[in-house]
C-alpha positions as CSV (number, residue, x, y, z in Angstrom):
1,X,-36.7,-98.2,-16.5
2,X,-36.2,-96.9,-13.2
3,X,-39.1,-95.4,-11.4
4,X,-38.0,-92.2,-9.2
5,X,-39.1,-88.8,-7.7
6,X,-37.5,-85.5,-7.0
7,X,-38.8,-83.6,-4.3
8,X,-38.2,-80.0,-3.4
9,X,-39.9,-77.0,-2.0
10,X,-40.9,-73.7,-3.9
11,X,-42.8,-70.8,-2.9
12,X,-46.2,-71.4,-3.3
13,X,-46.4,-68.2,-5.8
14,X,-44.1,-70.5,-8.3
15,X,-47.0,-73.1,-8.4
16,X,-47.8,-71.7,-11.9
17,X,-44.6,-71.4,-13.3
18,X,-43.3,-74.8,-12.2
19,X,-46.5,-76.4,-13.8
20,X,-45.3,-74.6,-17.1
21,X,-41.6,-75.8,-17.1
22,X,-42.8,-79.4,-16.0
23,X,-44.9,-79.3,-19.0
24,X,-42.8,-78.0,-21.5
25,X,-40.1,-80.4,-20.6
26,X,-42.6,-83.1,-20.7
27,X,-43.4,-82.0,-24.5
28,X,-39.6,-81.4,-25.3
29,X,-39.2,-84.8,-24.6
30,X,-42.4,-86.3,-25.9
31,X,-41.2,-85.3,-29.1
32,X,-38.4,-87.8,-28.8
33,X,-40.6,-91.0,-27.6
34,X,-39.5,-90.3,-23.8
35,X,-42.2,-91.2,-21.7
36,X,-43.9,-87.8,-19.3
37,X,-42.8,-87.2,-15.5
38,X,-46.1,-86.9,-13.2
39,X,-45.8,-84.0,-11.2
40,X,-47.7,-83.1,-7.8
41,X,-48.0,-80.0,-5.9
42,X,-48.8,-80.2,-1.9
43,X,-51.3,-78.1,0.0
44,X,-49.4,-74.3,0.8
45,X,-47.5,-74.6,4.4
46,X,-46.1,-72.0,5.9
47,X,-42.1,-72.5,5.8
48,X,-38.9,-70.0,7.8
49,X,-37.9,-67.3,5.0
50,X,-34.1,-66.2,5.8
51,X,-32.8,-63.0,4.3
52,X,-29.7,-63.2,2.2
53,X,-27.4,-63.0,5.1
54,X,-28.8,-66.1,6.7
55,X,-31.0,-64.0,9.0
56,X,-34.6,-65.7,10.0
57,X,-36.9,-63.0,9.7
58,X,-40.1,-64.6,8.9
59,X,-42.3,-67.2,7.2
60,X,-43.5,-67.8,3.6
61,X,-46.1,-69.8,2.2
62,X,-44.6,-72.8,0.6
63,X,-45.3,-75.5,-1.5
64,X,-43.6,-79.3,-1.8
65,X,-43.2,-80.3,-5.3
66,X,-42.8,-83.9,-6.3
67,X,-41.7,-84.6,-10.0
68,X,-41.8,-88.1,-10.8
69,X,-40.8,-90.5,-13.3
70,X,-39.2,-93.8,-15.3
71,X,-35.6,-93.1,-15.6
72,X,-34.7,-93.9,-19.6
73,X,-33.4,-96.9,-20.2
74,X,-32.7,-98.9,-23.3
75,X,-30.8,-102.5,-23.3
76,X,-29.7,-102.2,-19.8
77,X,-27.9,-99.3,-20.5
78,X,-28.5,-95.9,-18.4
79,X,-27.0,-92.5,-18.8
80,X,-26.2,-91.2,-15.0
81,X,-24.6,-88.2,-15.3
82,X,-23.0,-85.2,-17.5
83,X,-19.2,-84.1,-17.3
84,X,-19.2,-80.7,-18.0
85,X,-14.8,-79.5,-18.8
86,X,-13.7,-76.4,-18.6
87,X,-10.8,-74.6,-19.8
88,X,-9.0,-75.1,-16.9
89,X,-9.3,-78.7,-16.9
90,X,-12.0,-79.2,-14.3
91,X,-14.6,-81.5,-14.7
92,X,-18.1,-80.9,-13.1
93,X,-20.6,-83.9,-12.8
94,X,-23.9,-83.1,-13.1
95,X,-26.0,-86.7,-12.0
96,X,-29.3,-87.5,-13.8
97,X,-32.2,-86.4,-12.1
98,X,-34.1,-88.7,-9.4
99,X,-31.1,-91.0,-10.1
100,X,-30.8,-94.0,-7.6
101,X,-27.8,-93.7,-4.9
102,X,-26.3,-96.8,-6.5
103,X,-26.3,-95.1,-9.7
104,X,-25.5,-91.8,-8.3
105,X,-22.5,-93.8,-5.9
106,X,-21.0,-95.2,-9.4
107,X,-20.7,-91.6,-11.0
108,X,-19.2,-90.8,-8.4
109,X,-16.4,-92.9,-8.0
110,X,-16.1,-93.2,-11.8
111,X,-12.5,-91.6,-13.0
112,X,-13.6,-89.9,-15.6
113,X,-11.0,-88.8,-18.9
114,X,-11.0,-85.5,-20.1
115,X,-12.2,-85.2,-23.5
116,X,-12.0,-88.6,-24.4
117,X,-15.5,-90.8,-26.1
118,X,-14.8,-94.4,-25.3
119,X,-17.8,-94.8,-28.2
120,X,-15.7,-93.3,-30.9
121,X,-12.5,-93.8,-29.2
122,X,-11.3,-90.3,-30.2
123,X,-9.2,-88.1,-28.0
124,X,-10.6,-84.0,-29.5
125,X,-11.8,-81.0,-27.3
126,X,-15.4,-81.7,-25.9
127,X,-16.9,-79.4,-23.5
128,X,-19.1,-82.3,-21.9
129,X,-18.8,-86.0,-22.3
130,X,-21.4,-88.3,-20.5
131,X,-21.4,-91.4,-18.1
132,X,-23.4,-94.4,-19.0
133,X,-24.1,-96.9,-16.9
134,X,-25.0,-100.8,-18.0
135,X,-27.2,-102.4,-15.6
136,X,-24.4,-105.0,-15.4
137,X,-22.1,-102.9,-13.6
138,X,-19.8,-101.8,-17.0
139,X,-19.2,-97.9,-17.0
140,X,-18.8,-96.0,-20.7
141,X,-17.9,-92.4,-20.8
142,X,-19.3,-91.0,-24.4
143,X,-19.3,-88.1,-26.4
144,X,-22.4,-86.4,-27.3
145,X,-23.0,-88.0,-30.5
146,X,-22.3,-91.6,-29.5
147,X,-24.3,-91.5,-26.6
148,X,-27.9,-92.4,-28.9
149,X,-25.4,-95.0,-31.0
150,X,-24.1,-96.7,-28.0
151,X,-26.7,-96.7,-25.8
152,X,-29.9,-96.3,-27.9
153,X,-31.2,-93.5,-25.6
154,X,-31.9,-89.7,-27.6
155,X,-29.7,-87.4,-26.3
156,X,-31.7,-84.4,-27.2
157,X,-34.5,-86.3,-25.1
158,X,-32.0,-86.7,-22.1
159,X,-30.9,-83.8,-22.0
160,X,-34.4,-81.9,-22.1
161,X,-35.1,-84.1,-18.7
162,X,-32.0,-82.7,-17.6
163,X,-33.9,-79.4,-16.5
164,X,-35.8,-81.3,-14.0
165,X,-32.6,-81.3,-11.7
166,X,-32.2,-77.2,-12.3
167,X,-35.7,-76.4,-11.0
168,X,-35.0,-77.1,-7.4
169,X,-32.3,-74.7,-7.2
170,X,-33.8,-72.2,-9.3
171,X,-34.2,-68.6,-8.1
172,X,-37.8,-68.4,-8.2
173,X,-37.8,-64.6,-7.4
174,X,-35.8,-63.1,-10.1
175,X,-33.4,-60.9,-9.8
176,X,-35.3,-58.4,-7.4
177,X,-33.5,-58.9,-4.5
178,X,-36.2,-57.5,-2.2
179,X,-38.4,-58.7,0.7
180,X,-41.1,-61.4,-1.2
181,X,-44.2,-59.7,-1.2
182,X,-45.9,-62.8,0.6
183,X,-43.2,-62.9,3.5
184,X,-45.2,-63.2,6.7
185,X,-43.8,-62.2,10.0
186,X,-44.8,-64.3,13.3
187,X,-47.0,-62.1,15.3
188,X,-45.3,-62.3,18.8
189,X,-41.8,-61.6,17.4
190,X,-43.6,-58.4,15.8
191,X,-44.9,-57.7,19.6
192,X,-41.3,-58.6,21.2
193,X,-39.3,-56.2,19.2
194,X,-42.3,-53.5,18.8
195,X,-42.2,-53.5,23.1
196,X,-38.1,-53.6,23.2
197,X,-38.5,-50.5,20.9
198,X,-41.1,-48.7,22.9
199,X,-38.9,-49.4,25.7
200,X,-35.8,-47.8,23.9
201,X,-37.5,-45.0,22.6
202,X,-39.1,-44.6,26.6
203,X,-42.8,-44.4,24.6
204,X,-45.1,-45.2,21.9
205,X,-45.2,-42.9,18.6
206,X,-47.7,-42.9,15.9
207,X,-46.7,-42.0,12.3
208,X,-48.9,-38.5,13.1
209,X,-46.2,-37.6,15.4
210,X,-44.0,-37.8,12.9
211,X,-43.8,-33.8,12.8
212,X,-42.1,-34.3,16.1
213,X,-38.9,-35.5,14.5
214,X,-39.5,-39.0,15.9
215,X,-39.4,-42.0,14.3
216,X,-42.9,-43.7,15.0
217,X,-42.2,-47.2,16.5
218,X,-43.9,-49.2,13.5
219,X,-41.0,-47.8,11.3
220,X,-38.6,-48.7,13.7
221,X,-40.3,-52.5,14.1
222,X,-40.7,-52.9,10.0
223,X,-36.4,-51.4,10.0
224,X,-36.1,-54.3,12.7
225,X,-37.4,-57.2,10.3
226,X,-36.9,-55.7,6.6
227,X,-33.7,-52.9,6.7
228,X,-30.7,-54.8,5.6
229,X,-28.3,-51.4,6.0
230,X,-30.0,-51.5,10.0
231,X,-27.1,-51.4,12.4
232,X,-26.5,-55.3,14.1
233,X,-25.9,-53.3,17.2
234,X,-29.2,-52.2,16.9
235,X,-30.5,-55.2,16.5
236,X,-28.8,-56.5,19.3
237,X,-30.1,-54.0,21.2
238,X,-33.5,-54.8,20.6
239,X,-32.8,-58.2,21.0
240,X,-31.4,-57.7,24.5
241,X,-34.4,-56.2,26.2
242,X,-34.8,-58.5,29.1
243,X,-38.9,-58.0,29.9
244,X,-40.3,-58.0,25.9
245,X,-40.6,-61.3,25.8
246,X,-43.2,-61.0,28.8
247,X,-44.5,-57.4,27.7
248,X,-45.4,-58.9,24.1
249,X,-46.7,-61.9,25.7
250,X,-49.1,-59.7,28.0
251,X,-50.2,-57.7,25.2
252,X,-51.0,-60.4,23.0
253,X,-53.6,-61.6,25.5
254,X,-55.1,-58.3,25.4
255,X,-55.3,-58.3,21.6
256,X,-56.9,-61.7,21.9
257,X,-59.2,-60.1,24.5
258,X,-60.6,-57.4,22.2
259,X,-61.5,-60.0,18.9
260,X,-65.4,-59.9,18.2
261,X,-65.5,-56.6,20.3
262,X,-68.0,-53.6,19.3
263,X,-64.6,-51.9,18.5
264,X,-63.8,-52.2,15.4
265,X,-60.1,-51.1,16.2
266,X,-60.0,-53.8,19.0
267,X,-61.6,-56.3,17.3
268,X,-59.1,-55.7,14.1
269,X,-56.2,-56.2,16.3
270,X,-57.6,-59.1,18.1
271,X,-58.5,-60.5,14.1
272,X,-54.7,-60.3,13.5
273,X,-53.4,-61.5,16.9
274,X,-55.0,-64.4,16.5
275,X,-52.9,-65.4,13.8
276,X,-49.6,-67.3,13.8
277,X,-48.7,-64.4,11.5
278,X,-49.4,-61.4,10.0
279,X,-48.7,-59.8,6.6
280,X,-46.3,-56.7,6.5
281,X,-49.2,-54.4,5.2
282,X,-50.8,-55.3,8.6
283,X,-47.6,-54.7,11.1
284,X,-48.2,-50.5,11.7
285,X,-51.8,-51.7,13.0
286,X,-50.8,-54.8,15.2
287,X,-47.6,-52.5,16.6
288,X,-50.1,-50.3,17.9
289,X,-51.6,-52.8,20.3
290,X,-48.3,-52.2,22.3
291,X,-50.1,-48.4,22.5
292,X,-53.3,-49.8,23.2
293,X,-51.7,-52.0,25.8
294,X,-50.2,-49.2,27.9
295,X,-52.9,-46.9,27.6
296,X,-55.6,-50.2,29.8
297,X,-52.4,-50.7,32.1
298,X,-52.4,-46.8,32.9
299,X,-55.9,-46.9,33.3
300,X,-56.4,-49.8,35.5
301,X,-53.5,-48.1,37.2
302,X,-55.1,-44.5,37.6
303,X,-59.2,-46.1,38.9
304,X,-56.9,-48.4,41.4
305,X,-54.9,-45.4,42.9
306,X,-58.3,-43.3,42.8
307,X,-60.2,-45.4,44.5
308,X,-58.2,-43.8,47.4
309,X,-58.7,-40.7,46.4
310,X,-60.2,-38.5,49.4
311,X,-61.5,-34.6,49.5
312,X,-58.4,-32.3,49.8
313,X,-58.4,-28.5,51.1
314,X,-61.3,-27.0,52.0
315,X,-63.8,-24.5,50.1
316,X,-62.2,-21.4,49.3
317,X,-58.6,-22.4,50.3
318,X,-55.7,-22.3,47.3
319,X,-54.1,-25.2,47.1
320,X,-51.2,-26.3,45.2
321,X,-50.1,-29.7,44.8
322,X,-48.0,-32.0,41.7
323,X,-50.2,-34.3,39.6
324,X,-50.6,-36.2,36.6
325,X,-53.0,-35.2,33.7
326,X,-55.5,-38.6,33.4
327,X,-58.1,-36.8,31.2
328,X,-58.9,-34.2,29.0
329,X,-62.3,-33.9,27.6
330,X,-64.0,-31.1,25.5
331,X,-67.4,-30.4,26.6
332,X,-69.9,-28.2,24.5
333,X,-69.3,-24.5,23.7
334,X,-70.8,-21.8,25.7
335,X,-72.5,-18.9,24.0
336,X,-72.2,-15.1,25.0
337,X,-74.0,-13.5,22.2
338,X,-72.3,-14.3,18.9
339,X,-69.2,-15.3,20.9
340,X,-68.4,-19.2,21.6
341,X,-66.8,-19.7,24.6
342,X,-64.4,-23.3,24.5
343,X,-65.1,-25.5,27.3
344,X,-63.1,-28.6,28.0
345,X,-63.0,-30.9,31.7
346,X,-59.8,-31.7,32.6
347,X,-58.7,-34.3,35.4
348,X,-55.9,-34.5,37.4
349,X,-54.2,-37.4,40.2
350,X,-51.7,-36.6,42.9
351,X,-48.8,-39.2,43.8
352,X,-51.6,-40.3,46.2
353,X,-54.4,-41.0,44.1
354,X,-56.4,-37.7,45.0
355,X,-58.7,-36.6,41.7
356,X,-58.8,-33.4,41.1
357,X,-61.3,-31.9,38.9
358,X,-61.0,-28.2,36.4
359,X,-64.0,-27.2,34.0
360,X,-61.5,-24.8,32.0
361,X,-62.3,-22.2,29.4
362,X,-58.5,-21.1,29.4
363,X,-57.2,-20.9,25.8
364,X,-53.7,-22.9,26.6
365,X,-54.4,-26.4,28.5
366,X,-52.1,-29.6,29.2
367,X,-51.7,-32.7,27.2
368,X,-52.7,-35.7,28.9
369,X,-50.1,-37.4,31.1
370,X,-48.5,-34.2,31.2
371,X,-46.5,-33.9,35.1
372,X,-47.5,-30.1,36.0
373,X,-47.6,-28.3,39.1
374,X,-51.3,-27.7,39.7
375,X,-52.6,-24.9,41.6
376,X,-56.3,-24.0,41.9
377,X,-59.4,-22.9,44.5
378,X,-61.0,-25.7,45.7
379,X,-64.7,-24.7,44.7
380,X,-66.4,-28.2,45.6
381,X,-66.0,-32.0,46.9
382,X,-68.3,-34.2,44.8
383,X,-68.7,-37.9,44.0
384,X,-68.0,-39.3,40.9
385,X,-68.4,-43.2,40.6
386,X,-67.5,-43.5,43.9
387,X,-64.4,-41.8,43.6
388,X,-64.2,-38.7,45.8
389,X,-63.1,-35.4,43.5
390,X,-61.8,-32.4,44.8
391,X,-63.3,-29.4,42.3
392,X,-61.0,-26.9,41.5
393,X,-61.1,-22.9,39.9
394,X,-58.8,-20.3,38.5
395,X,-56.2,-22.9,38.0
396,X,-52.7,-22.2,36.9
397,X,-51.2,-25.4,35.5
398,X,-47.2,-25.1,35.1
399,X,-44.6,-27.7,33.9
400,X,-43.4,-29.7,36.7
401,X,-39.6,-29.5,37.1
402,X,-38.0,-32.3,36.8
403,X,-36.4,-33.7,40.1
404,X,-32.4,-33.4,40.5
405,X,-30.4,-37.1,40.7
């Protein structure tokens, strides 16, 4: 006998059912004195998963299974391989598993006769006929009940074995034909397309704005990877964004940044950024870092361009000027009797980095990074973390028009 092993990959969620075919082929041909196949299963690696039109769209934990075994052999003799004929008079050769390339080389060249037993010697319809090979070079093509005569190997046996050369091309999803639930996605290809789509879409939107009729950008990055009926131009699109590649990069750093902080939002972004990848159940949360991202890099942005903020009018003078909104923060209520009077301090920055200040208990108030046309009384200059503020009064706010090309 012939010692050889197949080896082949699987998902690593087969493990279980692999171990069950291995085992019941083992018994099937126990039963007719065939010795077992040892089989061993690697450590889980993570392996590219391509989608069904050849597209790489992540990684899957995998698994490298190794069946191994004595190839039968009885008096020198050897069956290598099964002809399988069809109606139309083609033959398909199906080679022993684990066979050796000589063997395999021989079955090969072998010109086979349709429907003919060189056992029996009798011409009659077969739908599969077998090679057998003596170690002695000779080549016998046999029927299927003169193969255990002739050679003095179980056919039954053989062909239970046979399965061992199916399982490598077996579909070990089923018929689903879905997106495996243990697909991974690599995180910075998540971060590339999430930035090329923020970048399309000119911001960020969360699935609450989906009221807005927008499509929030963590739908439009899970479309990206898992849509099959998405548009290739779209994809190209995406793929085409010349500065995601450095924005993703950028903002992976800062995810990094945030892991083990006080946070518990930062520090669950930073827990999946670390990763090589990250499960699809997970991508809506590590899309938002892009959010997160922009909303430090505005910041930073806004204290840089304040600290050259400097007192504007003077008391009592109306002044009107275009700004940005930077913050908007609701202070405690103010009571008048039994009536509560809203309260919120809202904070504005000029094309100059002047900080202007409003304490407003108007009913209607901006959004923040809203572009308005701000007009107030100055009431007060004041210092707020070193940042001079110019206080202002009876504001009217209105929405700044945008400028003609």
């Amino acid at each position: 006998m012939n010692s050889e092993a197949m080896r082949f990959s699987v998902p690593a969620t087969a493990q279980a059912r692999v171990r069950q075919l291995v085992e019941a082929t083992n018994a099937r041909a126990a039963v007719h004195k065939l010795t077992a196949y040892a089989l061993d299963i690697s450590a889980p690696f993570l392996a590219d998963y391509h989608d069904v039109d050849g597209r790489l769209i992540g990684k899957r934990p995998t698994v490298t299974v190794t069946i191994s075994g004595d190839i039968p052999r009885h008096q020198g003799w050897t069956v290598i391989a099964r002809l399988d004929h069809d109606e139309e008079g083609e033959t398909i050769t199906s080679l022993f598993p684990g066979l050796p390339e000589s063997d395999a080389e021989a079955a090969r060249q072998h010109r086979t006769i349709e429907n003919f037993c060189q056992g029996c010697s009798v011409a009659r319809h077969r739908t599969a006929t077998y090679l057998a090979r003596h170690e002695n070079g000779e080549m016998r093509q046999l029927g299927t009940t003169c193969v255990e005569p002739y050679t003095g190997l179980p056919i039954k046996g053989l062909e239970a074995l046979w399965r061992f050369g199916t399982l490598k091309d077996s579909d070990w999803d089923g018929d689903e034909g879905g997106i495996p639930a243990d697909l991974r996605v690599p995180v910075i290809e998540v971060l590339r397309v999430a930035a090329a789509v923020v970048t399309q879409d000119g911001r960020f939107y969360s699935r609450s704005e989906q009221w807005k009729n927008t499509v929030p950008t963590a739908d439009s990055v899970e479309a990206y990877f898992f849509d099959r009926k998405a548009p290739q131009e779209w994809r190209d699109a995406i793929n085409a964004e010349p500065d995601a590649a450095s924005t993703a990069a950028a903002v992976l750093a800062w995810a990094i940044q945030g892991y083990g902080s006080l946070s518990e939002y930062r520090h669950k972004v930073g827990q999946l950024a670390k990763g090589e990848t990250v499960d699809p159940r997970h991508l809506p949360t590590l899309v938002s870092a892009i959010a997160g991202w922009h909303r430090d890099q505005e910041k930073e942005a806004t204290e840089r361009a304040a600290q050259n903020s400097k007192p504007q009018g003077t008391v009592g003078e109306r002044i009107t000027t275009s700004a940005t909104v930077t913050t908007v923060i609701e202070l405690e209520e103010r009571y008048y009797g039994y009536h509560a009077q809203r309260r919120r301090l809202i904070k504005f920055q000029d094309p100059s980095g002047n900080v202007y200040v409003w304490f407003s208990s108007s009913a209607t108030i901006p959004d923040k990074g809203d572009e308005v046309e701000l007009t107030g009384t100055v009431k007060d200059h004041s210092i707020y973390n070193e940042t001079a503020q110019t206080v202002l009064t009876r504001c009217r706010v209105a929405e700044r028009e945008p400028v003609a090309a």
